[in-house]
N, C-alpha and C positions, 0 to 999 in steps of 0.2 A: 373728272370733277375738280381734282386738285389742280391742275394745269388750266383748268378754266376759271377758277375761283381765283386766279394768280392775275390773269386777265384782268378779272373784272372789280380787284382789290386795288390795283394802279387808274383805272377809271376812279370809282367811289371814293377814292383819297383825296383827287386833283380835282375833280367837275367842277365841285364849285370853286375850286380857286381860276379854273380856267376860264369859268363862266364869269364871274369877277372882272377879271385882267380884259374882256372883252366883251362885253354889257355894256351896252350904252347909259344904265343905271344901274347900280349897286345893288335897285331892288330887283333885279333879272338875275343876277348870278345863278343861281339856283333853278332857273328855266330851263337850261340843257338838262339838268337830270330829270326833270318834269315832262319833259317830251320823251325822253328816254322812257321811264315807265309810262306815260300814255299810250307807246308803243310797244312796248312788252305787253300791256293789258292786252289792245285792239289783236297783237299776234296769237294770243294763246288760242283762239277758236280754231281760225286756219291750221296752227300748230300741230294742235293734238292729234286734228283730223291725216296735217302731211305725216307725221309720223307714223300713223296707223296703215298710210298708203306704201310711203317710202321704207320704214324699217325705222329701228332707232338711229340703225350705226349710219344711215345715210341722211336723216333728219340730222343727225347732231355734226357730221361732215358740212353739210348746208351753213348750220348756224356759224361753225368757225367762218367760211367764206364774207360773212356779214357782219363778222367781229373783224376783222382785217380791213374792210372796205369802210368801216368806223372807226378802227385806229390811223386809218391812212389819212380820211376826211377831216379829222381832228389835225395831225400833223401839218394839212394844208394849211387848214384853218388861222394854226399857230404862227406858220409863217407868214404866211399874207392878211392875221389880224381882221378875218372876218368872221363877224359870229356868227351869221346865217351859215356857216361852212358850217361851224360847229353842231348845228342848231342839225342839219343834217345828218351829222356824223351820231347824233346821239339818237336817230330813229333808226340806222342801219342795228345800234348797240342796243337799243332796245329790242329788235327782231333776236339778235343773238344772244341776249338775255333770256328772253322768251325761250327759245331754243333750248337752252345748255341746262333750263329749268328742270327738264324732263328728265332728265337722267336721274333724279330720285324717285321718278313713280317708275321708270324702268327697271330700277333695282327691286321695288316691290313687286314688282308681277314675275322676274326672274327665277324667283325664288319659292322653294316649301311656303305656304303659310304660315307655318309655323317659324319660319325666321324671316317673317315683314319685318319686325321691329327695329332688326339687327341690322338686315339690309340696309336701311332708311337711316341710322344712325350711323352706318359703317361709312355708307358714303357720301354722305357730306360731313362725317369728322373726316374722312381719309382729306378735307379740303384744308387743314391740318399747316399741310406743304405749303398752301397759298400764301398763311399769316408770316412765313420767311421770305418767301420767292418773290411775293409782289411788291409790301412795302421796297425791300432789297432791290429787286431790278426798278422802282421807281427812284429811289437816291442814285444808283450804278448811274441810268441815264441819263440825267439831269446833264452829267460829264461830256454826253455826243450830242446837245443840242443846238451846237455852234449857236452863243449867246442866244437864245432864243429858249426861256423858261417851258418847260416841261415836254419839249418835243420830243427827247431821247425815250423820255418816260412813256410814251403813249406809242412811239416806233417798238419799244419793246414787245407792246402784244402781239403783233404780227409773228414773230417766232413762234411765242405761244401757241397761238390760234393753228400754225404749222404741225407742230409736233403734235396738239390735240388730234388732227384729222387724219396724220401719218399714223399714227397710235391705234384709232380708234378704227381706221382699215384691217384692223387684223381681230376685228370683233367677229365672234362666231356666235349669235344668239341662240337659244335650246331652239329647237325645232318644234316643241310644244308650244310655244307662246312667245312670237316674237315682240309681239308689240298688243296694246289695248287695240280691243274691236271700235268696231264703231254702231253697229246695228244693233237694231233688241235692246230688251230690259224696260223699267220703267222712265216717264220720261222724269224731266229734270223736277219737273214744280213737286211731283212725289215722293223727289229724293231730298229734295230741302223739307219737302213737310216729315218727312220720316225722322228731322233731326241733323242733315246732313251742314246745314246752315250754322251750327255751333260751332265746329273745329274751323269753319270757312271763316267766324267771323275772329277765333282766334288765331287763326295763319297771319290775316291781314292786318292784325293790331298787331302782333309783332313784328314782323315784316316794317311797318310802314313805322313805328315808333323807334325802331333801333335804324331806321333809316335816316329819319329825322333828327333823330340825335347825331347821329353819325355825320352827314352832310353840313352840318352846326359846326362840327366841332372842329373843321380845318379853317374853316371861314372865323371862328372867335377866336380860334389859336395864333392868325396873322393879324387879327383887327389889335390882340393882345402883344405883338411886336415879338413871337416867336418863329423860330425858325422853320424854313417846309420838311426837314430834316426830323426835327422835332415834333411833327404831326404826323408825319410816316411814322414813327416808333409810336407815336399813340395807337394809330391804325394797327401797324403790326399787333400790339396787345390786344387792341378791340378783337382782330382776328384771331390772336390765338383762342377768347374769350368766346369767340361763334361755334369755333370748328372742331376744338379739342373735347369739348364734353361729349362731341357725338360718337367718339371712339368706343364711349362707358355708358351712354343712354339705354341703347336694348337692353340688358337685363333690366335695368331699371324700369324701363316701358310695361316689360312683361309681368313684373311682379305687381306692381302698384297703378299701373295704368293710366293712360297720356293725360287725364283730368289733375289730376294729384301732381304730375311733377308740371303742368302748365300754372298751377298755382304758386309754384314753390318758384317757377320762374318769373310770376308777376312779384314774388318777394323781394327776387333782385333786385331787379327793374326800379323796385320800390327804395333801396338799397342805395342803386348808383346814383339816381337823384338825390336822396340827402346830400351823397356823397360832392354829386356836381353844385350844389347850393352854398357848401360850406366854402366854397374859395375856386380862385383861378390859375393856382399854379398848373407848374407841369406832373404832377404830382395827384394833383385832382381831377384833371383830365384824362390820364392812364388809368389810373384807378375805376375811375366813373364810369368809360366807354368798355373795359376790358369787362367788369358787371354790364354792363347793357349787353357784351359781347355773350356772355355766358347766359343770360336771362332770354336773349334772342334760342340761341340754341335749344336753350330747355321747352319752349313755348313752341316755335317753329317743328323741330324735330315731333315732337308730341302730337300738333295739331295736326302735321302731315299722316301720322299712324293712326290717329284718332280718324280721320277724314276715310281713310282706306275700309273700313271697317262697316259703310254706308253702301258701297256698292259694290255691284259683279263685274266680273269682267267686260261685258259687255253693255255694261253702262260708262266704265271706266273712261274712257274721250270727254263725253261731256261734261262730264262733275268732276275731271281735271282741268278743262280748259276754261268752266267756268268759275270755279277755286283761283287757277292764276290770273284771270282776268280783275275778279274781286279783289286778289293783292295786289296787283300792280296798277290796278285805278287809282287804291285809295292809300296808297304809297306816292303815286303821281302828286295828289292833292296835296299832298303831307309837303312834299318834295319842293313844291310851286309855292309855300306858304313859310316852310322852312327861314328862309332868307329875309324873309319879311319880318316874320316873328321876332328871325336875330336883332335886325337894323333897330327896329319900333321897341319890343321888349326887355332885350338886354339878353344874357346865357341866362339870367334866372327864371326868364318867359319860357324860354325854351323846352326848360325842364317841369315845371307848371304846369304847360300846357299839355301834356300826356297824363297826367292823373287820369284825367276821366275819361279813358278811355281802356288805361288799365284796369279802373273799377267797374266799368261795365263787361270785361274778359271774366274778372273772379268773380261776377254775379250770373255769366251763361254756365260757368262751371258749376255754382256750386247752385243752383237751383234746376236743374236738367233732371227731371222726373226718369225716375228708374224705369225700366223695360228689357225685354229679352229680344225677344226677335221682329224684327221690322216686319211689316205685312202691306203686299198694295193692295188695293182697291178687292179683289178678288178672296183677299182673304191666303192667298200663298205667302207663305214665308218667303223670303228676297234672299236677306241676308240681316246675320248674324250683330247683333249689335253689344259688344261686350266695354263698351265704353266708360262703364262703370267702375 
């Protein structure tokens, strides 16, 4: 995860500036990541399902292959100045997106029950490494682009992508449970009515609101005549901001429970925006996106432990792949509208426009009627709902 979060930190910094520099309109910039998670959505069905067939360690082998053949399409792109390259290179990154997703519900099912929460938080704070290695190998490359602005940057993930697949050959999964089933259990519409719908609706509002900020803020930080230099160390902080809480989230998960610290991370949220209102130094942009960084975490990390807690094993495929397809729709949407919002509203639209939807996240939380154990149709207990 660290090695692949390193990836896909050198993507999410540059997209939109690369989508910019090769957009036939200004208000396109932003379309390459928008096709990107369109594609990460449409993947996650097929995903879950290849994963369950193939194993984790050769599902996530695959996705590096698809992250390379993205960074490469990208480099074309750059060189020969065509954005339908790009425009491609970002649906190979989206499949690889989709992909590399998985390795946090594989960590969950790895594991005791009793340390889901740990697992879930362990590794994707272990993505920690990415908030150095990626902005970091994004300025290093800048240096091997032979004039040609951020081609070094985006050749860099191909190592990456290498070393993930070298690495992850030498995965020995427990022989109990390599991977989520696919068959049995209840179907999906009983797993949303059971409640499962609430942690789904708060994955994707964080997810898609620290995305939208995020994709904002290189595109306002160059419109404001700073350096791309200067946007990487934003990023870099945004990422320490994502990844590092999740190193110390499980105990927290476990005592107080994913409701309570998803609130406490829509207070950030709530936080960074003042924060990004009051001005446009460099100063307030670190500050701002490093809070959106840590409020993603607290929200994300929770909503994924909260979500785990709705079904069984063998329901596990569908109400993950239909979990990432909801985030990465309405991430896409977010994504496609982004750019627009910047041009038309200014950085103060930008951050506006997320209110309401962080207020509708702290109204599924705190109006979620109390209950014990989920029951279908038959009257059997399912599974365990301690979401309270």
């Amino acid at each position: 995860m660290a090695l692949s979060q390193s990836g896909m930190l050198i993507y999410l910094s540059l997209i939109s500036m690369v989508g910019f520099q090769l957009a036939p309109s200004p208000a396109l910039a932003t379309l390459p990541f928008a096709i990107q998670s369109v594609f990460s959505a449409l993947a996650c069905f097929p995903v879950a399902y290849l994963m369950a067939w193939l194993g984790r360690k050769w599902g996530i082998v695959l996705g590096q292959l698809f992250g390379m053949g993205g960074a490469g399409l990208t480099v074309a792109a750059l060189i020969l100045y065509q954005f339908w390259l790009l425009i491609a290179a970002c649906v190979l990154f989206g499949i690889y997106f989709s992909l590399t997703q998985q390795i946090r519900f594989a960590a969950a099912e790895l594991v005791p029950a009793s340390m889901k929460e740990q697992a879930v938080s362990l590794v994707i704070g272990a993505a920690v490494v990415a908030s150095v290695v990626g902005p970091g190998l994004s300025t290093w490359g800048e240096s091997f682009g032979y004039g040609v602005p951020f081609v070094g940057s985006f050749a860099a993930i191909i190592p990456l992508c290498l070393l993930v697949m070298t690495g992850v050959l030498f995965l020995r999964p427990p022989a109990r449970q390599a991977t989520a089933t696919t068959g049995g259990g209840r179907s999906l519409g009983l797993i949303l009515k059971a409640g499962a719908w609430r942690p789904m609706v708060a994955a994707a509002v964080s997810f898609a609101m620290m995305s939208f900020v995020m994709i904002a803020t290189p595109l306002s930080m160059s419109h404001a005549h700073f350096h791309v230099s200067d946007s990487n160390t934003v990023v870099q902080f945004h990422s320490l901001g994502m990844f590092l809480p999740g190193l110390f989230i499980g105990p927290f998960l476990k005592r107080h429970g994913p409701k309570r610290l998803i609130l406490t991370g829509i207070s950030v949220f709530m936080l960074a925006i003042i924060i990004n209102l009051q001005g446009m130094s460099f100063w307030h942009y670190l500050s701002g996106l490093l809070l959106v960084g840590v409020a993603w975490s607290l929200m994300f990390v929770s909503a994924t432990s909260w979500l785990t807690r709705y079904y069984q094993p063998d329901e596990a495929a569908r109400v993950q792949s239909f979990n990432d397809f909801c985030v990465f729709m309405v991430v896409a949407v977010c994504g496609l509208f982004s750019g627009k919002v910047l041009t038309t509203f200014g950085w103060e639209g930008v951050n506006l426009v997320m209110l309401p939807s962080l207020v509708l996240v702290a109204l599924i939380c705190l109006l979620e009627p109390k209950s014990g154990r989920q029951e279908d149709e038959t009257g059997h207990s399912v599974t365990e709902n301690q979401a309270g």
